[in-house]
N, C-alpha and C positions, 0 to 999 in steps of 0.2 A: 423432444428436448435435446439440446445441442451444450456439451459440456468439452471446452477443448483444456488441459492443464501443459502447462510446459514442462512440468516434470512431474515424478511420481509422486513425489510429499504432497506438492501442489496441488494434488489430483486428492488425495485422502486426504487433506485439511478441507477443501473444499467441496467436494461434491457432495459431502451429506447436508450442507446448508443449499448451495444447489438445489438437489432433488426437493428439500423438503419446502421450500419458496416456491415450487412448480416452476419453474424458469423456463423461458424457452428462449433464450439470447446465450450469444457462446460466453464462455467465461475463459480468461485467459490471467495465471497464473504468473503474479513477474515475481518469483520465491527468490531470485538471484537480487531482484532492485535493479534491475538491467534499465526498465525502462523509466522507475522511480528518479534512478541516479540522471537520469539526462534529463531530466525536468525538473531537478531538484525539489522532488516534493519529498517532503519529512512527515504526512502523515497517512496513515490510511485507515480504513478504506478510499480509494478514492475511483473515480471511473472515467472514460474517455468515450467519446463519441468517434467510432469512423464508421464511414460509409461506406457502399457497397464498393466502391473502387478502391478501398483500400485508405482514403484520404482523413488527416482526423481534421475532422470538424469544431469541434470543441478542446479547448486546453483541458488540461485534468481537472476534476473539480470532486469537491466531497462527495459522497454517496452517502442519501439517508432514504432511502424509498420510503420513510415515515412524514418524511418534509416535502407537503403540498408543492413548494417551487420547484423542487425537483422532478417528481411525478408530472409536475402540467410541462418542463421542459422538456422530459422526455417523450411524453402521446404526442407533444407537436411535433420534433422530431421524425419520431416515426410513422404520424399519418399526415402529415402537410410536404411535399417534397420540396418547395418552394422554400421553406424553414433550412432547411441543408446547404441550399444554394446561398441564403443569405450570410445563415455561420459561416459559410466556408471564405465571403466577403469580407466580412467581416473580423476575420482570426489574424489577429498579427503575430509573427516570429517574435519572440523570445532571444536579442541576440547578448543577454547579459551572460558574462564568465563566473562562473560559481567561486567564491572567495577560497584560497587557499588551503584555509582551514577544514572548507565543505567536501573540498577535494581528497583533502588526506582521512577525513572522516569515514567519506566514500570507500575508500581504499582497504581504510581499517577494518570496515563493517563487512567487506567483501573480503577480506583475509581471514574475521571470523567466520564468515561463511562456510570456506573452505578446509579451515580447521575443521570445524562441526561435522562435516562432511563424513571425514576420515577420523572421526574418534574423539578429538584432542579437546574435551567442552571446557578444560579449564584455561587454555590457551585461546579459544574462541573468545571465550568471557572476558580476558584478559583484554585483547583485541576492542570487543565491542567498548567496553569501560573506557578505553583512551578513546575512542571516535566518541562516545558521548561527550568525555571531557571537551575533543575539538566541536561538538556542536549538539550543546546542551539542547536545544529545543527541538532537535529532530526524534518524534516520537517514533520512530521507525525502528528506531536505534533501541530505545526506550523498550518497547515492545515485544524485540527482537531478547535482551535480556531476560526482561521477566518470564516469555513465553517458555523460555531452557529453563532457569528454577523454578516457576510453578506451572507446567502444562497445566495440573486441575483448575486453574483458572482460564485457560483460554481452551481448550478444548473438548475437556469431554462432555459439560453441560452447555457449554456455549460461554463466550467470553463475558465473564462477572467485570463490569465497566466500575463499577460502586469498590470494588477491592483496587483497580488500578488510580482512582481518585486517593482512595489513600495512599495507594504507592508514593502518589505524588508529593500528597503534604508532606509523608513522613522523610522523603528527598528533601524538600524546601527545609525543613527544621535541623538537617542535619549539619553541627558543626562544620 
């Protein structure tokens, strides 16, 4: 089993779902959105396919190892080599500029980062809350909040999905 984290949070949020999945593919930790933000994805889980050269094959796409299309994308993948060769045909760049707004969101979410870092959680939050304001549908963001006021929801039994559904509504009804 191969577990690689890019930092240490990264490593202790993730390795006990890791070991307990029996994994054997590396797992790589973007706790910063290093690589989320350059592909503007706003939600996660999500996973990427590269190959042994380094090259990614597949754009990001959601992760459900519960979802049949996924599962049959990935055995092909890893036992048709010929599969690899066509993704990689097949993959087109991405050369749209993330709107403004996404940008300074980006920025905010990685300024609370940085707070969080060094102590500062009500200056992070602060932080996070204006980048949601600039891009309300980035559940990343979303996530990122909730996960500081209620870890017992995301981590120590595993993340209760049914409590962040009402997060939601009870957002949507708020004046």
């Amino acid at each position: 089993m191969v577990s690689i984290a890019i930092d240490a949070q990264g490593a202790s949020v993730v390795r006990p779902w890791h070991d307990a999945a029996n994994a054997d593919f590396i797992t790589l930790v973007d706790s910063q959105n290093s690589f989320g933000a350059g592909y503007n994805l706003k939600a996660i889980p999500y996973g990427i396919m590269i190959d042994e050269a380094g090259r990614l094959v597949q754009p990001p796409f959601n992760v459900n190892v519960k979802n049949q299309k996924t599962l049959t994308i990935l055995e092909k993948w890893l036992s048709d080599p010929d599969y690899n060769a066509m993704l990689l045909r097949e993959m087109e760049p991405s050369n749209e500029p993330a709107a403004k707004t996404t940008t300074e969101a980006a920025a905010r979410f990685q300024l609370g980062l940085a707070l969080l870092e060094v102590g500062k959680k009500e200056e992070a939050m602060a932080e996070w809350r204006k980048a949601l304001g600039l891009d309300p549908q980035n559940w990343i963001i979303h996530k990122q909040i909730w996960a500081v006021e209620h870890p017992d929801k995301f981590y120590k039994d595993g993340v209760d999905y049914g409590w962040q559904k009402a997060q939601l509504e009870a957002e949507k009804n708020k004046p």
